[in-house]
mmCIF file of the N, C-alpha and C atoms, coordinates in Angstrom:
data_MODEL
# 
_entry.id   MODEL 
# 
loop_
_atom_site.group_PDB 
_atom_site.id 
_atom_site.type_symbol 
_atom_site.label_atom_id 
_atom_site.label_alt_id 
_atom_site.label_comp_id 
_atom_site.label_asym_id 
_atom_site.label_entity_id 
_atom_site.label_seq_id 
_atom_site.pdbx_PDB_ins_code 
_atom_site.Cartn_x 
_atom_site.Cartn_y 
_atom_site.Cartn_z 
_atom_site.occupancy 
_atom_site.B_iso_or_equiv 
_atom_site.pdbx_formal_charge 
_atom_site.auth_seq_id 
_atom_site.auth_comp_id 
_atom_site.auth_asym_id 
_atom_site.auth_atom_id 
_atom_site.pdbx_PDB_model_num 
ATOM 1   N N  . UNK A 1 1  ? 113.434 -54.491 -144.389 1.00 0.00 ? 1  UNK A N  1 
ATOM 2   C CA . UNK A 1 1  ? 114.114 -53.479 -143.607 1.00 0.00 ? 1  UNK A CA 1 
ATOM 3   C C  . UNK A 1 1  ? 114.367 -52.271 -144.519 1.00 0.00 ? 1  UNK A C  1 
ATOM 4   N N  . UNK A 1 2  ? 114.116 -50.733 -143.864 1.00 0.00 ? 2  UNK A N  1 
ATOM 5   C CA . UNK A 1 2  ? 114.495 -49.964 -144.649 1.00 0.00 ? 2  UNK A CA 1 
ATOM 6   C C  . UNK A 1 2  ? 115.869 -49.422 -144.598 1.00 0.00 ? 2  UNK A C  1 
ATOM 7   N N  . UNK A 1 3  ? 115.795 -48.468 -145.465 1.00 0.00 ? 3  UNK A N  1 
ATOM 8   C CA . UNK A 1 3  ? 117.276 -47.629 -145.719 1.00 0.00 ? 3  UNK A CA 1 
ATOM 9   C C  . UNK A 1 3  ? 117.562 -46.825 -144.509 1.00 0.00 ? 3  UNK A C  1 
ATOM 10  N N  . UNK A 1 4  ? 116.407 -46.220 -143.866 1.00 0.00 ? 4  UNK A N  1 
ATOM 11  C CA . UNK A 1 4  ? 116.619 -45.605 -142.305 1.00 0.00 ? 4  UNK A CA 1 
ATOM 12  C C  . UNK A 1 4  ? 116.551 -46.652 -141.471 1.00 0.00 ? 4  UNK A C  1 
ATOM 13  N N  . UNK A 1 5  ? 116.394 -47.398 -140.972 1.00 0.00 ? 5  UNK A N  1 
ATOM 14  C CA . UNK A 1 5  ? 116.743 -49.045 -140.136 1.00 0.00 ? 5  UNK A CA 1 
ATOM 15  C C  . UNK A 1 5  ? 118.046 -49.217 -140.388 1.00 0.00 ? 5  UNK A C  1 
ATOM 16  N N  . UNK A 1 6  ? 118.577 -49.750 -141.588 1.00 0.00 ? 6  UNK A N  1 
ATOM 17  C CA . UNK A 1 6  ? 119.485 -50.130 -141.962 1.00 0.00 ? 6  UNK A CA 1 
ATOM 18  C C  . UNK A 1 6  ? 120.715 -49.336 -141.075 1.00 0.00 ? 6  UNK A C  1 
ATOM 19  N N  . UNK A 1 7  ? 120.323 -47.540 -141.607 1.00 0.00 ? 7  UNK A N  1 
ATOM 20  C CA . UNK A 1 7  ? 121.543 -46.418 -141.356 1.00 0.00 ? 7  UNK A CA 1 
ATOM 21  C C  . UNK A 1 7  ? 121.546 -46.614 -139.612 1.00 0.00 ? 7  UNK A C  1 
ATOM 22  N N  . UNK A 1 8  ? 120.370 -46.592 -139.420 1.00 0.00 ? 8  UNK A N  1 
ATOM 23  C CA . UNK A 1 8  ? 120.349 -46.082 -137.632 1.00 0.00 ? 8  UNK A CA 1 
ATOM 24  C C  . UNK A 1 8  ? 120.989 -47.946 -137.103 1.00 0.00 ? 8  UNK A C  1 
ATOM 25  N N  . UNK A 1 9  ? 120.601 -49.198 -137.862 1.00 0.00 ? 9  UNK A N  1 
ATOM 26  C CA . UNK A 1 9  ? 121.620 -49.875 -137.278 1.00 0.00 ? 9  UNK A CA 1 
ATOM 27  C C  . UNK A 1 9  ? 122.971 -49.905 -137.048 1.00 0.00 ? 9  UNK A C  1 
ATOM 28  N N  . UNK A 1 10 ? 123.533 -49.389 -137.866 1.00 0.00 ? 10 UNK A N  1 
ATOM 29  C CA . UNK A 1 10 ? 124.899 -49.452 -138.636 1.00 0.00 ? 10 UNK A CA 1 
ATOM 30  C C  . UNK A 1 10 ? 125.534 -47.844 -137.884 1.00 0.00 ? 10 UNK A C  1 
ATOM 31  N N  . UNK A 1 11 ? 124.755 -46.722 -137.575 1.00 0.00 ? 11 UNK A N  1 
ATOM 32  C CA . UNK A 1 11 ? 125.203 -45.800 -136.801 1.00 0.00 ? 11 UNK A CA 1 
ATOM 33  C C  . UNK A 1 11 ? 125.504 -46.549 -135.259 1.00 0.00 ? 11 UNK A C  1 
ATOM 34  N N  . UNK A 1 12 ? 124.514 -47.061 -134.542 1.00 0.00 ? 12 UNK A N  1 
ATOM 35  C CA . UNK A 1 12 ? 124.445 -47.784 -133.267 1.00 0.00 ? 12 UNK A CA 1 
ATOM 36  C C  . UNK A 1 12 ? 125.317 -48.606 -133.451 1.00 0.00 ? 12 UNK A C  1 
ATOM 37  N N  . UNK A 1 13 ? 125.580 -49.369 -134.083 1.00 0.00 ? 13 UNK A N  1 
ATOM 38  C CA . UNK A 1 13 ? 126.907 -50.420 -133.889 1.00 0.00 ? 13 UNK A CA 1 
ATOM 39  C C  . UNK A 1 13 ? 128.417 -49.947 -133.972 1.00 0.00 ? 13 UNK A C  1 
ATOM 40  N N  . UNK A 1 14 ? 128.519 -48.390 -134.764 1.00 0.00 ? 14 UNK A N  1 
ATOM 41  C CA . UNK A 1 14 ? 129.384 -47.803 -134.358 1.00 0.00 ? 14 UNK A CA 1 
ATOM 42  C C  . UNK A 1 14 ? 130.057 -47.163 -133.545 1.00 0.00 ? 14 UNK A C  1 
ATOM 43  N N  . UNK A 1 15 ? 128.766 -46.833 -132.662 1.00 0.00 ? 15 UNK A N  1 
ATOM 44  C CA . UNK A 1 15 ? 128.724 -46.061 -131.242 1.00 0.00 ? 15 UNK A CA 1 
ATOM 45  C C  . UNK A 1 15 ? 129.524 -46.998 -130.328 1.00 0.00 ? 15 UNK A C  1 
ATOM 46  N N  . UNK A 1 16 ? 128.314 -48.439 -130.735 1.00 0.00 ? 16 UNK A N  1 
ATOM 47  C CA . UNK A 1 16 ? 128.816 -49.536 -129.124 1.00 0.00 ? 16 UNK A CA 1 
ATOM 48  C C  . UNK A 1 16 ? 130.410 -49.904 -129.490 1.00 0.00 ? 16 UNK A C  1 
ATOM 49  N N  . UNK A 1 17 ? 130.627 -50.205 -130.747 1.00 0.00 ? 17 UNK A N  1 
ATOM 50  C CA . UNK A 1 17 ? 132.270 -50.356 -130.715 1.00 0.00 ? 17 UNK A CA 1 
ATOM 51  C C  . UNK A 1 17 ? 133.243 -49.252 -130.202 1.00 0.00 ? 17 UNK A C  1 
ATOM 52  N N  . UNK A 1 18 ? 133.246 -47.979 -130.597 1.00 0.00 ? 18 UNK A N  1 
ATOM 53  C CA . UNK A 1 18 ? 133.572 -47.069 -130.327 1.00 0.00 ? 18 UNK A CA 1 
ATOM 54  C C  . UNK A 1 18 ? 133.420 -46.987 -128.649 1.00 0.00 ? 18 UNK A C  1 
ATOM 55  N N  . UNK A 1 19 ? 132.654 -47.239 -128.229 1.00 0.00 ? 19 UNK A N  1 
ATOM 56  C CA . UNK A 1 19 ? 132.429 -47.238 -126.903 1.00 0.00 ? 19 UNK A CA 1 
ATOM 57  C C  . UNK A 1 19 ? 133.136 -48.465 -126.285 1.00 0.00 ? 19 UNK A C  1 
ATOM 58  N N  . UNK A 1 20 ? 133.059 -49.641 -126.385 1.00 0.00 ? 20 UNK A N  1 
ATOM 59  C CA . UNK A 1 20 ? 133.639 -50.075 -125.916 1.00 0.00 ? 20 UNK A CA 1 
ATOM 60  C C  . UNK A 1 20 ? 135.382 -50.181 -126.122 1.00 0.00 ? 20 UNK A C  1 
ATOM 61  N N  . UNK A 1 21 ? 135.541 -49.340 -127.222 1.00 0.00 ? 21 UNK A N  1 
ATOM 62  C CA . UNK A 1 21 ? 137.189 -49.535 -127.408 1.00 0.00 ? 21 UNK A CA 1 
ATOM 63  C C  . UNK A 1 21 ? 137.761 -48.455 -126.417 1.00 0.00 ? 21 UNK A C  1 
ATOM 64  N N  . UNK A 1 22 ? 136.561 -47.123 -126.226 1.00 0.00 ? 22 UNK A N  1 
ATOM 65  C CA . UNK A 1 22 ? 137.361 -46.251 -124.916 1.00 0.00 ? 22 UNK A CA 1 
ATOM 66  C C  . UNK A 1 22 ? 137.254 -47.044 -123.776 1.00 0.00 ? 22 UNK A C  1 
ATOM 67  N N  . UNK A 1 23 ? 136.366 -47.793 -123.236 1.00 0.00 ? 23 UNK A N  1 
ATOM 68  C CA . UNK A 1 23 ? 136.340 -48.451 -122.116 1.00 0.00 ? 23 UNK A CA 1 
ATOM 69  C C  . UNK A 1 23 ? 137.556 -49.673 -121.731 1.00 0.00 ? 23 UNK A C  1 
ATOM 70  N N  . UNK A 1 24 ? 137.892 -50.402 -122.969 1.00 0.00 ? 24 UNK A N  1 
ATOM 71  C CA . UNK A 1 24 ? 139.458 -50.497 -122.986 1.00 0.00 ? 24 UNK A CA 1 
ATOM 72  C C  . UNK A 1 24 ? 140.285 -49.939 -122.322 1.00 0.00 ? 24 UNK A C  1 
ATOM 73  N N  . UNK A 1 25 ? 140.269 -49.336 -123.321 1.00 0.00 ? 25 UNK A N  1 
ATOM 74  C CA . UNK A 1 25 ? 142.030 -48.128 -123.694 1.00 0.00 ? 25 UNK A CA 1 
ATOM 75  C C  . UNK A 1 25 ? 141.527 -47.749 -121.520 1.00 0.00 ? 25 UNK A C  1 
ATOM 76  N N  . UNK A 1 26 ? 140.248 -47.206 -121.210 1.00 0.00 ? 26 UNK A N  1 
ATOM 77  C CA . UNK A 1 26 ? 139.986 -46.785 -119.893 1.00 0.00 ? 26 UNK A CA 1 
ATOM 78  C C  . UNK A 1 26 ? 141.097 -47.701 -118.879 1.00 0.00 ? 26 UNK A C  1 
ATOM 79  N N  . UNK A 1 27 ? 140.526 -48.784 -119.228 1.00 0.00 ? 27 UNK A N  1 
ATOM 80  C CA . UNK A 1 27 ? 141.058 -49.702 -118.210 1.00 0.00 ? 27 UNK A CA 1 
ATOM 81  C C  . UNK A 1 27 ? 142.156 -50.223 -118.094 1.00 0.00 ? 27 UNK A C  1 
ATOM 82  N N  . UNK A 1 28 ? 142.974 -49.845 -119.944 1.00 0.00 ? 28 UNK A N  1 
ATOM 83  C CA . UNK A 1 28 ? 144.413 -50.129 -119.735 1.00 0.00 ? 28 UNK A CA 1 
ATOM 84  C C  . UNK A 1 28 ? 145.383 -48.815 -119.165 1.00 0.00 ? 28 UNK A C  1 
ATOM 85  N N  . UNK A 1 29 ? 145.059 -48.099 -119.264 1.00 0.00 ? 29 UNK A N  1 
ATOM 86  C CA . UNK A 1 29 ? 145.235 -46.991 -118.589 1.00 0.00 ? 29 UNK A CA 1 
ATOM 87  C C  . UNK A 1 29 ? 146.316 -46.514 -120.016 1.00 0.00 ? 29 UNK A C  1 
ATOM 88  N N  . UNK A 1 30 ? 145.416 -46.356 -121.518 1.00 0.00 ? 30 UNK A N  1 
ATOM 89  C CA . UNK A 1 30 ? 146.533 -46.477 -122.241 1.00 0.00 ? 30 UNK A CA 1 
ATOM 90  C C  . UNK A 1 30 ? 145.874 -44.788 -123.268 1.00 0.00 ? 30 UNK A C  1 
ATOM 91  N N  . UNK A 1 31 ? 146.849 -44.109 -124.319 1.00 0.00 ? 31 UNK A N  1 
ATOM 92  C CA . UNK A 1 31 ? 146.052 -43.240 -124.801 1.00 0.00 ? 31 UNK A CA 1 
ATOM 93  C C  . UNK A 1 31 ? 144.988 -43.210 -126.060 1.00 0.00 ? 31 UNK A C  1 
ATOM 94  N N  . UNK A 1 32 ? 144.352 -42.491 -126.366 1.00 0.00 ? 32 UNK A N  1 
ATOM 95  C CA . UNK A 1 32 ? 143.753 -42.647 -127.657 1.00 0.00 ? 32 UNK A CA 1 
ATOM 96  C C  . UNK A 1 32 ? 144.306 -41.598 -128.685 1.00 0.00 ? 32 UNK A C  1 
ATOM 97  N N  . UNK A 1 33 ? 144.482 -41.337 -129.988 1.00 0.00 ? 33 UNK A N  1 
ATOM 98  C CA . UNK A 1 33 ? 144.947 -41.172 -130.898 1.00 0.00 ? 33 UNK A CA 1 
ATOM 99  C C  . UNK A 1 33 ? 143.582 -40.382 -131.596 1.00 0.00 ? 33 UNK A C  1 
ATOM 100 N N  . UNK A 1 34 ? 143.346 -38.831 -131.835 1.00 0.00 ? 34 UNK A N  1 
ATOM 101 C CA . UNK A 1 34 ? 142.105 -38.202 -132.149 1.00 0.00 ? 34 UNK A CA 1 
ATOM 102 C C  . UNK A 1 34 ? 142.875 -37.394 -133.259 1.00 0.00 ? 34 UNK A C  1 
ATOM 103 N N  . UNK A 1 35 ? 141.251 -36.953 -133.933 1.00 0.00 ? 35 UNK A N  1 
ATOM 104 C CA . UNK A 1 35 ? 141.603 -35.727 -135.316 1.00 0.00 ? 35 UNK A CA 1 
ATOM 105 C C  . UNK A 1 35 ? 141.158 -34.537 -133.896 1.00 0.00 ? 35 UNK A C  1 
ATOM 106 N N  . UNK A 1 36 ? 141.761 -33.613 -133.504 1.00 0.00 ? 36 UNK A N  1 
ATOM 107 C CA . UNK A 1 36 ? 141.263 -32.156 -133.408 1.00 0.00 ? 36 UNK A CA 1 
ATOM 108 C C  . UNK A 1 36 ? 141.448 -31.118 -133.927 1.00 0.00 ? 36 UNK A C  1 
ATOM 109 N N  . UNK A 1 37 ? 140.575 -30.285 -134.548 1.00 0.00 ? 37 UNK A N  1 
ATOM 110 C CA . UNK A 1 37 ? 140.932 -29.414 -135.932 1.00 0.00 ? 37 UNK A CA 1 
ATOM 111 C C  . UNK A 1 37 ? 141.728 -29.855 -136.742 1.00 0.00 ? 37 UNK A C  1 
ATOM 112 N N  . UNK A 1 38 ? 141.657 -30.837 -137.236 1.00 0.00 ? 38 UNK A N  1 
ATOM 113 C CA . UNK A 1 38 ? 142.662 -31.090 -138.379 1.00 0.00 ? 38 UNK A CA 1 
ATOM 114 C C  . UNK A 1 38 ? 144.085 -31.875 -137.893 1.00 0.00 ? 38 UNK A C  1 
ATOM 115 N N  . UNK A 1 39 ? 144.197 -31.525 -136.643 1.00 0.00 ? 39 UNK A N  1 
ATOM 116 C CA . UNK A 1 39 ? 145.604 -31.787 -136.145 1.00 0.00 ? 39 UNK A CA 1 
ATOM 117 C C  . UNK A 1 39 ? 145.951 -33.074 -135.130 1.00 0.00 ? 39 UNK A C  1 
ATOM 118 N N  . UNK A 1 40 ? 146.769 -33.646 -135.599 1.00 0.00 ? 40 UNK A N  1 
ATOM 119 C CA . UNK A 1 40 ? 146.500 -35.407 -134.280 1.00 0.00 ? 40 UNK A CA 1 
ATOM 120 C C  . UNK A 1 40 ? 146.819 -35.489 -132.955 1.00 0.00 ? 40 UNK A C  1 
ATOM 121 N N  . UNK A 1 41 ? 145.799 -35.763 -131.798 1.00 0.00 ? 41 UNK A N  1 
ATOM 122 C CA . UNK A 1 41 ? 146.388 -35.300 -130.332 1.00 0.00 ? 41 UNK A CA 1 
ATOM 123 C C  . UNK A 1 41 ? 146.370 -36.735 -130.140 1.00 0.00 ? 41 UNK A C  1 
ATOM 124 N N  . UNK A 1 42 ? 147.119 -36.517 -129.352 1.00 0.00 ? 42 UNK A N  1 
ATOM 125 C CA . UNK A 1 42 ? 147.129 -38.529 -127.982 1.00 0.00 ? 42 UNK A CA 1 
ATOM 126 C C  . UNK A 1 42 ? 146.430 -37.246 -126.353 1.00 0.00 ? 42 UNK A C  1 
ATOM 127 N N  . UNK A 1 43 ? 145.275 -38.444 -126.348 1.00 0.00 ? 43 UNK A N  1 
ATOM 128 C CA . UNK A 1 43 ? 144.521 -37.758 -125.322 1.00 0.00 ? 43 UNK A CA 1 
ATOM 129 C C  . UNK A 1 43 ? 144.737 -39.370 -124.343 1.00 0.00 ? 43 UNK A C  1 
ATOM 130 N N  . UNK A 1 44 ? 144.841 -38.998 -123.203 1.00 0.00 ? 44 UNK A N  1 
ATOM 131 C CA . UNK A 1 44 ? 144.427 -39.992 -122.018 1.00 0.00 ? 44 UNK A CA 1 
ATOM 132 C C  . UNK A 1 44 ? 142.813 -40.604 -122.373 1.00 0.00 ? 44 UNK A C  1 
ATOM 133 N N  . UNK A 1 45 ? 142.949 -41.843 -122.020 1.00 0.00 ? 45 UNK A N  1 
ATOM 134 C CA . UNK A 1 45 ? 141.568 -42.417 -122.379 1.00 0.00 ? 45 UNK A CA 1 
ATOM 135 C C  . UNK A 1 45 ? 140.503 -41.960 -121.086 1.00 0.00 ? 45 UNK A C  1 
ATOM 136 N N  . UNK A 1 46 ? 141.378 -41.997 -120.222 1.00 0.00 ? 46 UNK A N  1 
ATOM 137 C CA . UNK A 1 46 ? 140.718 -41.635 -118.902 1.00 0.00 ? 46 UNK A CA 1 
ATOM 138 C C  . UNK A 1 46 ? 140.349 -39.923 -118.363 1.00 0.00 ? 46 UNK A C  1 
ATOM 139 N N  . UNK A 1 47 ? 140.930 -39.454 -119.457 1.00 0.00 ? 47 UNK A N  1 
ATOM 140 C CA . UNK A 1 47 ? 140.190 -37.669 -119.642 1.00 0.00 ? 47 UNK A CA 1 
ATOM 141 C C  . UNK A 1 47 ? 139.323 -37.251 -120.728 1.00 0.00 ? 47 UNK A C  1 
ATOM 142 N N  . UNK A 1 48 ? 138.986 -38.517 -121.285 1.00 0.00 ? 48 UNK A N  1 
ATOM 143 C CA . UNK A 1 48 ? 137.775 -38.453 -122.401 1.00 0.00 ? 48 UNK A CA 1 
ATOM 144 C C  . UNK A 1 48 ? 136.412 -38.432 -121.345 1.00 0.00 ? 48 UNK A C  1 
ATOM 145 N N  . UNK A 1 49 ? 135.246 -37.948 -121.827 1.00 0.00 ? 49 UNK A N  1 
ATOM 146 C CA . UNK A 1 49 ? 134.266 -38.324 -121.165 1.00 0.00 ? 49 UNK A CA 1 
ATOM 147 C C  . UNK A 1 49 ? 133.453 -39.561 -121.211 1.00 0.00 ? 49 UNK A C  1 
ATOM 148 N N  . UNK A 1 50 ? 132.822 -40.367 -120.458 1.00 0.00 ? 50 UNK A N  1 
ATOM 149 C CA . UNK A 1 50 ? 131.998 -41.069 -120.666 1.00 0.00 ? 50 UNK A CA 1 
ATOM 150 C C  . UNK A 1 50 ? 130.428 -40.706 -121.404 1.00 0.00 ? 50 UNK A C  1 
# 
């Protein structure tokens, strides 16, 4: 396996976790916790986009 395999696995498995932790938070109807510019917002999980 190469070093680009490796990265593009390890990018994709970050995505699907990431993805499924908004689909969570979606369904608990709970917020998420983001960097925007530098600064920390609590956004609704359910006004993020899919």
């Amino acid at each position: 396996m190469t070093k680009t395999e490796i990265k593009e696995k390890i990018l994709k498995g970050g995505q699907l976790a990431i993805d499924r932790l908004l689909e969570k938070k979606r369904k608990d109807d709970a917020v998420v916790v983001i960097s925007e510019k530098g600064k920390v917002v609590r956004v609704p999980a359910k006004e993020l986009k899919k």
